[in-house]
N, CA, C and O atoms as CSV, one atom per row, in Angstrom:
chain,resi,resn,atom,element,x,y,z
A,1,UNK,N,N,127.934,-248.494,-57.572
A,1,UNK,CA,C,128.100,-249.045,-58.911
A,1,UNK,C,C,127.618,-250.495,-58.916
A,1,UNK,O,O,128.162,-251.368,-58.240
A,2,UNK,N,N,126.411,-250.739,-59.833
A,2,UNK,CA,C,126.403,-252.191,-60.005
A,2,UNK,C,C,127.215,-252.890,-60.656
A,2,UNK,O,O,128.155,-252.455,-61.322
A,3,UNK,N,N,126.886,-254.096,-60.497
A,3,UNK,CA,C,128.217,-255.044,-61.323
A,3,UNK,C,C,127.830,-255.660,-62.248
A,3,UNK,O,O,126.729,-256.179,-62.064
A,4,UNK,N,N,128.399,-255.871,-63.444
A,4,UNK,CA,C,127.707,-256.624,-64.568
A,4,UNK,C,C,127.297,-257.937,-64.650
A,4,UNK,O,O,128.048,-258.902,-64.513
A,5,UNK,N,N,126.095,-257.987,-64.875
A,5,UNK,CA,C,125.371,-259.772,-64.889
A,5,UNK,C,C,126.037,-260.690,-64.660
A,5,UNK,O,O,125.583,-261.403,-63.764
A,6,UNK,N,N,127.636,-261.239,-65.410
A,6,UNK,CA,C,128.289,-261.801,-66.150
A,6,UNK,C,C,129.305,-261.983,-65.469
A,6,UNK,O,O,129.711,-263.144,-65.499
A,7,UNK,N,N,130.174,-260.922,-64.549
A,7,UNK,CA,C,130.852,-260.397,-64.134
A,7,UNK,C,C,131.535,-261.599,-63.205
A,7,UNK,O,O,132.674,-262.026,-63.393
A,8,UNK,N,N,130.420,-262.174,-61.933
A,8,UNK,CA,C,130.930,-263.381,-61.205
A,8,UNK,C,C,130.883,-264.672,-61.588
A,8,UNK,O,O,130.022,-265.175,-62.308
A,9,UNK,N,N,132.121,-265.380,-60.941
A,9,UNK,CA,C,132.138,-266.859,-61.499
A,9,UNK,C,C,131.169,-267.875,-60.850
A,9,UNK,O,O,131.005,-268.981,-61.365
A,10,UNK,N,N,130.522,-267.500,-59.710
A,10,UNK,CA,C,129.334,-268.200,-58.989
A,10,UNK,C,C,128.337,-267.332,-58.410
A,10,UNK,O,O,128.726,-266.180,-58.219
A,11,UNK,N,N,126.950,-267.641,-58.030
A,11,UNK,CA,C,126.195,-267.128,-58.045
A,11,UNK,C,C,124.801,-268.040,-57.073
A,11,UNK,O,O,124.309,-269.145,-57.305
A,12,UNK,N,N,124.537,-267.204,-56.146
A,12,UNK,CA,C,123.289,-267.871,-54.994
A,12,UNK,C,C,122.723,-267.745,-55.906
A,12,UNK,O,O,122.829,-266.655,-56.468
A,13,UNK,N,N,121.493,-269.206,-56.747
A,13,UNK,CA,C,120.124,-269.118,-56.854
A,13,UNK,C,C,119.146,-269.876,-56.463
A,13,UNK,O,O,119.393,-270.691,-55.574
A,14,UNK,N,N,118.199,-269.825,-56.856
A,14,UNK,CA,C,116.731,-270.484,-56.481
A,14,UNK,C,C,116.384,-271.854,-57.987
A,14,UNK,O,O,116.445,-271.832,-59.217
A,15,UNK,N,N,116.193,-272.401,-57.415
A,15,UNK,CA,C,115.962,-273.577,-58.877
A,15,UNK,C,C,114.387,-273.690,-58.974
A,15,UNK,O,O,113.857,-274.734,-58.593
A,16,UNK,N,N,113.706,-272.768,-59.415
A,16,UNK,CA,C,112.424,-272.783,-59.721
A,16,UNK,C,C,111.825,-273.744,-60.349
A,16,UNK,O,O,110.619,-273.496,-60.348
A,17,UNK,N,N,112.075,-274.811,-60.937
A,17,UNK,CA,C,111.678,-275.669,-61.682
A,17,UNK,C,C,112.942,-276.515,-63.253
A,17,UNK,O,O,114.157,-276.579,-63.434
A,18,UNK,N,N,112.097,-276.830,-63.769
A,18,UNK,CA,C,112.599,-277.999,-64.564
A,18,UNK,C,C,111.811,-278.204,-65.676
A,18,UNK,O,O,110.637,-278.558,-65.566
A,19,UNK,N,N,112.490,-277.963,-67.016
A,19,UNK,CA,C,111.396,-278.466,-68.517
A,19,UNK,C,C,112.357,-279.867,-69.122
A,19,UNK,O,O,113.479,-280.035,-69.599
A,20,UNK,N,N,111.050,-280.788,-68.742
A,20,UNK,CA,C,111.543,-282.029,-69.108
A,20,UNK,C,C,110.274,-282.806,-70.015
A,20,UNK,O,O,109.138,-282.659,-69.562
A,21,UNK,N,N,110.379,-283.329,-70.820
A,21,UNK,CA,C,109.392,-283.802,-71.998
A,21,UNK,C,C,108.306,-282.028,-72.848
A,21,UNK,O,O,107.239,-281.846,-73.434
A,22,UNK,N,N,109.330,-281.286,-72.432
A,22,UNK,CA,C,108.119,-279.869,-72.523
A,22,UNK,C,C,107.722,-279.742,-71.856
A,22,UNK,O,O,106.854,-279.115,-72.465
A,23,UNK,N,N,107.424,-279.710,-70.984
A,23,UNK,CA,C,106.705,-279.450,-69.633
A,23,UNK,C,C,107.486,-278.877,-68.291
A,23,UNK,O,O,108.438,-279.409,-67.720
A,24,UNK,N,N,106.827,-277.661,-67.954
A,24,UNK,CA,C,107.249,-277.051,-66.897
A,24,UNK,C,C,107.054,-277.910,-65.919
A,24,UNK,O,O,105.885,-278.295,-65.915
A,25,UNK,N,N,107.987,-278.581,-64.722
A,25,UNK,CA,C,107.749,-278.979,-63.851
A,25,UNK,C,C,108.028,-278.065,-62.394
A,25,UNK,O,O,108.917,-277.214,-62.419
A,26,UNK,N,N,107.530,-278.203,-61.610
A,26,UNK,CA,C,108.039,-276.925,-60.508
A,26,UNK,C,C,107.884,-277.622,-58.755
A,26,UNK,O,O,108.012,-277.051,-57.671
A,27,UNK,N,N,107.610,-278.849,-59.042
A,27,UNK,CA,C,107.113,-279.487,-57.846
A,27,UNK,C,C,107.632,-281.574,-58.046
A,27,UNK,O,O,107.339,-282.128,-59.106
A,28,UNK,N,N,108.329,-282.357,-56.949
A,28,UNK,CA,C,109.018,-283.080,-56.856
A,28,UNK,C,C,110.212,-283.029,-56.851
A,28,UNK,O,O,110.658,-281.920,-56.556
A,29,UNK,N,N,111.237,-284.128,-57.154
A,29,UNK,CA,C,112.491,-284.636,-56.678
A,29,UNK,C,C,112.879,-284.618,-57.772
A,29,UNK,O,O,111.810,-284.823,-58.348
A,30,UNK,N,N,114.076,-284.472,-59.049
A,30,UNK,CA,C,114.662,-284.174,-59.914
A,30,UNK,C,C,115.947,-285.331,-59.925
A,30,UNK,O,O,116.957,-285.106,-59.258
A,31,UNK,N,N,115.834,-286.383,-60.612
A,31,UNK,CA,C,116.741,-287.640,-60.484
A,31,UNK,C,C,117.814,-287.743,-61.861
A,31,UNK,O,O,117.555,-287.317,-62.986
A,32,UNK,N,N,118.815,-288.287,-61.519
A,32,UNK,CA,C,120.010,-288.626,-62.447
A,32,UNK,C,C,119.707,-289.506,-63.689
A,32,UNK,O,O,120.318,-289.467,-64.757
A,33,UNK,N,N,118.623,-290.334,-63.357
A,33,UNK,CA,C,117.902,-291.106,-64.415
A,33,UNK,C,C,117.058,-290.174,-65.559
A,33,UNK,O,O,116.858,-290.559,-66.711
A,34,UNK,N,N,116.687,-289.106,-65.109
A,34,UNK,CA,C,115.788,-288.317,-65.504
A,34,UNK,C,C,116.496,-287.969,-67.172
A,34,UNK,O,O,115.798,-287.706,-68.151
A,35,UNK,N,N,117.722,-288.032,-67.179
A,35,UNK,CA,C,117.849,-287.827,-68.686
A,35,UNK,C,C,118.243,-286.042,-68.367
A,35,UNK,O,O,118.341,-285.514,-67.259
A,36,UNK,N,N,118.431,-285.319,-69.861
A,36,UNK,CA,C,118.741,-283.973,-69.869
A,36,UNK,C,C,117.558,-283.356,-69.484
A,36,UNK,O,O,116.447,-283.838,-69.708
A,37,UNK,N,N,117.781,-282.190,-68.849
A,37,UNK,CA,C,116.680,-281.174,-68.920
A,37,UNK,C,C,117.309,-279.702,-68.799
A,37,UNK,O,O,118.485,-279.338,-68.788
A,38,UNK,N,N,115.593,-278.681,-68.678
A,38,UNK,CA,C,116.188,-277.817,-68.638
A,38,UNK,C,C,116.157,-277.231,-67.435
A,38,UNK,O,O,115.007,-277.463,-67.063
A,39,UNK,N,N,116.968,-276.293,-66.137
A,39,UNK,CA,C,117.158,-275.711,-65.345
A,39,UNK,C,C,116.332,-274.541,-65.303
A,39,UNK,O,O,116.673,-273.572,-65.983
A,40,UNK,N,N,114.918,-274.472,-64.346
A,40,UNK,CA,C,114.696,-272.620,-64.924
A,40,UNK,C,C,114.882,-272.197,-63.407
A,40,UNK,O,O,114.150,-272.457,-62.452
A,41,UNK,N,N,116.071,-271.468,-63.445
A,41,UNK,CA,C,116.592,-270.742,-62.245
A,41,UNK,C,C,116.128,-269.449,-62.155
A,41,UNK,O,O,115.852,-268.796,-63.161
A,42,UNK,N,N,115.982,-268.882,-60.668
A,42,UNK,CA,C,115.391,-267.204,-60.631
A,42,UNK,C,C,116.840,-266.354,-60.963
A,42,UNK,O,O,116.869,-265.145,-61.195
A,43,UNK,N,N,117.797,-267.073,-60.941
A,43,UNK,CA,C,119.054,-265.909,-61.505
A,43,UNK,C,C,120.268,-266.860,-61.969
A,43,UNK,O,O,120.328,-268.034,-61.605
A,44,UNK,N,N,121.026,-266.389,-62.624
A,44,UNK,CA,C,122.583,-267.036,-63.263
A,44,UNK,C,C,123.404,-266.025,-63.341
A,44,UNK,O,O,123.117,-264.829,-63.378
A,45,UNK,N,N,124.509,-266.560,-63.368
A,45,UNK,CA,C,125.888,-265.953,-64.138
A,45,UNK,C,C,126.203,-266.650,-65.134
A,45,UNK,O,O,127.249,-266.318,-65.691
A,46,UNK,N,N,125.368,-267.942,-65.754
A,46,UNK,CA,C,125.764,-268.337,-67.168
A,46,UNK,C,C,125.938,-267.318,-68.164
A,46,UNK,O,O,125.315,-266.270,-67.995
A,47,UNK,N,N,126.352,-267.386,-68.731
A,47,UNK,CA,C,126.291,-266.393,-70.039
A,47,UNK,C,C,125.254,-267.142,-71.224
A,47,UNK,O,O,125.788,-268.191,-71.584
A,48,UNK,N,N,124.332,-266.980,-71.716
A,48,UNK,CA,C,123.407,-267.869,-73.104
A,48,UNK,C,C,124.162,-267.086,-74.210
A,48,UNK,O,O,124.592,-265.972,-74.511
A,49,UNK,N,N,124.044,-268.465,-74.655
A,49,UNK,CA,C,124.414,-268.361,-76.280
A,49,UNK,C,C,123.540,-267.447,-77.154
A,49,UNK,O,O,122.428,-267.948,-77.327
A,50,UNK,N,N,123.745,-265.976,-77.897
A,50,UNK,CA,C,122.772,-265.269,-78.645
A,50,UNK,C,C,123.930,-264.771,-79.255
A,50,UNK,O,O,125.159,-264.749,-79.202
A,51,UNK,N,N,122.931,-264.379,-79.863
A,51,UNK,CA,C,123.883,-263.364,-81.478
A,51,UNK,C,C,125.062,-263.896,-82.179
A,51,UNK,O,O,125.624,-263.150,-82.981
A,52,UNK,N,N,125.410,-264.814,-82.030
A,52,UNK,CA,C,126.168,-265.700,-82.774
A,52,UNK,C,C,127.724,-266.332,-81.775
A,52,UNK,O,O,128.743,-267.001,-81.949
A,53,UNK,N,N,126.921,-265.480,-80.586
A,53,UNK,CA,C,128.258,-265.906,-79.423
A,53,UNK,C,C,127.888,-267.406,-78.472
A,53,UNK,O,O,126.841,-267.869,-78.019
A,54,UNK,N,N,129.379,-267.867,-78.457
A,54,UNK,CA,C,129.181,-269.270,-77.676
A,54,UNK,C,C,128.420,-268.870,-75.942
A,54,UNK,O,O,128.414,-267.948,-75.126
A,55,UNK,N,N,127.913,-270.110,-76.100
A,55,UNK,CA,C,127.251,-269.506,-74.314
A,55,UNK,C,C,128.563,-269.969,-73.614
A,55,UNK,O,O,129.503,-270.405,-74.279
A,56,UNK,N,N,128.605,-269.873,-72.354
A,56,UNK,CA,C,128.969,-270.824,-70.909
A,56,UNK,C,C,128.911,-272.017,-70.775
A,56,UNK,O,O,128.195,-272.646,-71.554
A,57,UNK,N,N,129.575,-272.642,-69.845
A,57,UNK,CA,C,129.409,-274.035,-69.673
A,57,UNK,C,C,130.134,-274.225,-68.406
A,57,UNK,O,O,131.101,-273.519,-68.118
A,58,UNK,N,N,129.581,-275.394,-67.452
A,58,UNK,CA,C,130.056,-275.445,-66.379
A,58,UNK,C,C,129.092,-276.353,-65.148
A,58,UNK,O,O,128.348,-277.268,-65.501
A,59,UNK,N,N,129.219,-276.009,-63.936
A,59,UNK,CA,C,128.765,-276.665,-63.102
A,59,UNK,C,C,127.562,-275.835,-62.175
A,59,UNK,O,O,127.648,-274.716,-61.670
A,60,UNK,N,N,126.629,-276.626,-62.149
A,60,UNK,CA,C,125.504,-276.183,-61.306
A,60,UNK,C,C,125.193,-277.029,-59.743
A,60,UNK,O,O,124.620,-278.118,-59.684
A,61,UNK,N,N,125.700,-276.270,-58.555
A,61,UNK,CA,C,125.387,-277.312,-57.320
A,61,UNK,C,C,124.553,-277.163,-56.359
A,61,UNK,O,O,124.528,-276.054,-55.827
A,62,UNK,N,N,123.745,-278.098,-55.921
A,62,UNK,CA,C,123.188,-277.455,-55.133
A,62,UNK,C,C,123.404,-278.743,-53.827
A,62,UNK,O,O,124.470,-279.342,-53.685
A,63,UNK,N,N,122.354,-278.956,-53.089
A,63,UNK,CA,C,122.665,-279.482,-51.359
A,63,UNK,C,C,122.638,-280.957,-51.613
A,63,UNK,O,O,123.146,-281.885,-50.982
A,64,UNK,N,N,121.901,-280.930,-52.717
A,64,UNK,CA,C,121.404,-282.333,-53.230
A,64,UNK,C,C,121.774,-283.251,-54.657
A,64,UNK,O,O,121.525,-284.368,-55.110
A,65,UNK,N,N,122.424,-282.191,-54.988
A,65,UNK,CA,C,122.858,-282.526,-56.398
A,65,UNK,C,C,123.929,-281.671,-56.904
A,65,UNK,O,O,124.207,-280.579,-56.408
A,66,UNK,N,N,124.475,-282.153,-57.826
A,66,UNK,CA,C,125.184,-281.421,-59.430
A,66,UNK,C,C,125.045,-281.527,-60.368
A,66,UNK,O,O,125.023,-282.732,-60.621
A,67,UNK,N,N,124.861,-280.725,-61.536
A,67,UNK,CA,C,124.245,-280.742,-62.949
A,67,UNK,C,C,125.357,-279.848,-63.609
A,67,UNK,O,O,125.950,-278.810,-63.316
A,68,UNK,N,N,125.353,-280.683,-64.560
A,68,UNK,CA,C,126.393,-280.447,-66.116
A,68,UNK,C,C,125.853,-279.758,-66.742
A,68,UNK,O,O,124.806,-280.122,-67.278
A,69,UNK,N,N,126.493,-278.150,-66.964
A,69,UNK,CA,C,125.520,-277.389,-67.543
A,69,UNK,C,C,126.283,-276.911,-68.940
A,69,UNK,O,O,127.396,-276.386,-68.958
A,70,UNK,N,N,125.398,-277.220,-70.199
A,70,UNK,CA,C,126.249,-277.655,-71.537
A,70,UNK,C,C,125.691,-276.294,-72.232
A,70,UNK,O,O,126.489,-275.365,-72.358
A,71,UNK,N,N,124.427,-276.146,-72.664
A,71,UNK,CA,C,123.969,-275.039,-73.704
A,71,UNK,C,C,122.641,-274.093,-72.556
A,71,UNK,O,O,121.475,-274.320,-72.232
A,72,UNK,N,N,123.323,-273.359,-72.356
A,72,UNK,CA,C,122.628,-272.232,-71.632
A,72,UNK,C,C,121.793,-271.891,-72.296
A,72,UNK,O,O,121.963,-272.245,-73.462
A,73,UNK,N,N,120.727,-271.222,-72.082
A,73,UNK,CA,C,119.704,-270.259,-72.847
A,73,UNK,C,C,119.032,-268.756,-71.884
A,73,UNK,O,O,119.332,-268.252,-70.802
A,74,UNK,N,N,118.528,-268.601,-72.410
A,74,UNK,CA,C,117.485,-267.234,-71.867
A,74,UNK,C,C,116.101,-266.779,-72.161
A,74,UNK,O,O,115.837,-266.271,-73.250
A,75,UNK,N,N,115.482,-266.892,-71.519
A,75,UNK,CA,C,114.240,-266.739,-71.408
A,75,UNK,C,C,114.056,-265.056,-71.252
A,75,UNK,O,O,115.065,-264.366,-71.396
A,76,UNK,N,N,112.590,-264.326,-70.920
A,76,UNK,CA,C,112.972,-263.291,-71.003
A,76,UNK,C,C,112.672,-263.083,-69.107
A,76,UNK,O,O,112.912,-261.958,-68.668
A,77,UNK,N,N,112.325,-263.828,-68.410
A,77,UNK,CA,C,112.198,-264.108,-67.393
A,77,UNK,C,C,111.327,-265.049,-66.128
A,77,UNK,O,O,110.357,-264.666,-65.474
A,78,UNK,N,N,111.954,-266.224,-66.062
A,78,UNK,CA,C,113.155,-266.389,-65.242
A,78,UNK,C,C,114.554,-267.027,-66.588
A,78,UNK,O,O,114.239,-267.138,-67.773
A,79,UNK,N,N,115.723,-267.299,-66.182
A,79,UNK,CA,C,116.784,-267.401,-66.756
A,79,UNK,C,C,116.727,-268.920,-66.997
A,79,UNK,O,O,116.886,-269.685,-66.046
A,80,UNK,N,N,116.465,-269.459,-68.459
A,80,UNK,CA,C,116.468,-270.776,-68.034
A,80,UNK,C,C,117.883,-272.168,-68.896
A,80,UNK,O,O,118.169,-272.359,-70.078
A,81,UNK,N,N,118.241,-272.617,-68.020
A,81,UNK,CA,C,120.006,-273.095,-68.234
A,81,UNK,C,C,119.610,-274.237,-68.458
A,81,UNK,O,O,118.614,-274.639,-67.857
A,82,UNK,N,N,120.474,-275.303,-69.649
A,82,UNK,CA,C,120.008,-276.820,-70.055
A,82,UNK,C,C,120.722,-277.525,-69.620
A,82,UNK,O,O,121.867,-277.404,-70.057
A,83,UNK,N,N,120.524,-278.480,-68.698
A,83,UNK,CA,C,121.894,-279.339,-67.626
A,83,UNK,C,C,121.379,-280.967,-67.912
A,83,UNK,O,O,120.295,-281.388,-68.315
A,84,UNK,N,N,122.541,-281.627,-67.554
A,84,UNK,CA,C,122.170,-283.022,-67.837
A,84,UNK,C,C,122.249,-283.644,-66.395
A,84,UNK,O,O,121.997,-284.837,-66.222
């Protein structure tokens, strides 16, 4: 039996990149100065906000950092989460 998307409260992913001024970034160092952006991860357990339901909210960590993750979204693939 698989388990539903949604289902766990944390989740191993890959941080594929970063949309910051519009722009896909996928290569450099990702800084606290940098202002909001968006997270495009190869997987989540966020939940995105659609159909008139509130998304998730919460914490994103990784070896090097933590990001405040406020208005989730979804792409149709990879999954991409908006963190400050």
């Amino acid at each position: 039996m698989t388990r539903p998307k949604y289902a766990a409260r944390s989740a191993d992913a890959k941080v594929v990149g970063w949309i910051m001024n519009n722009a896909l970034v996928s290569a450099g160092s990702l800084t606290a100065d940098a202002g909001e952006v968006a997270l495009v991860l190869d997987r989540t357990c966020f939940y995105a906000e659609q159909g008139g339901q509130v998304g998730d909210a919460g914490t994103i960590a990784t070896a090097t950092g933590q990001f405040d993750v406020a208005r989730p979204r979804s792409l149709a693939t990879p999954s991409c989460t908006s963190a400050r």
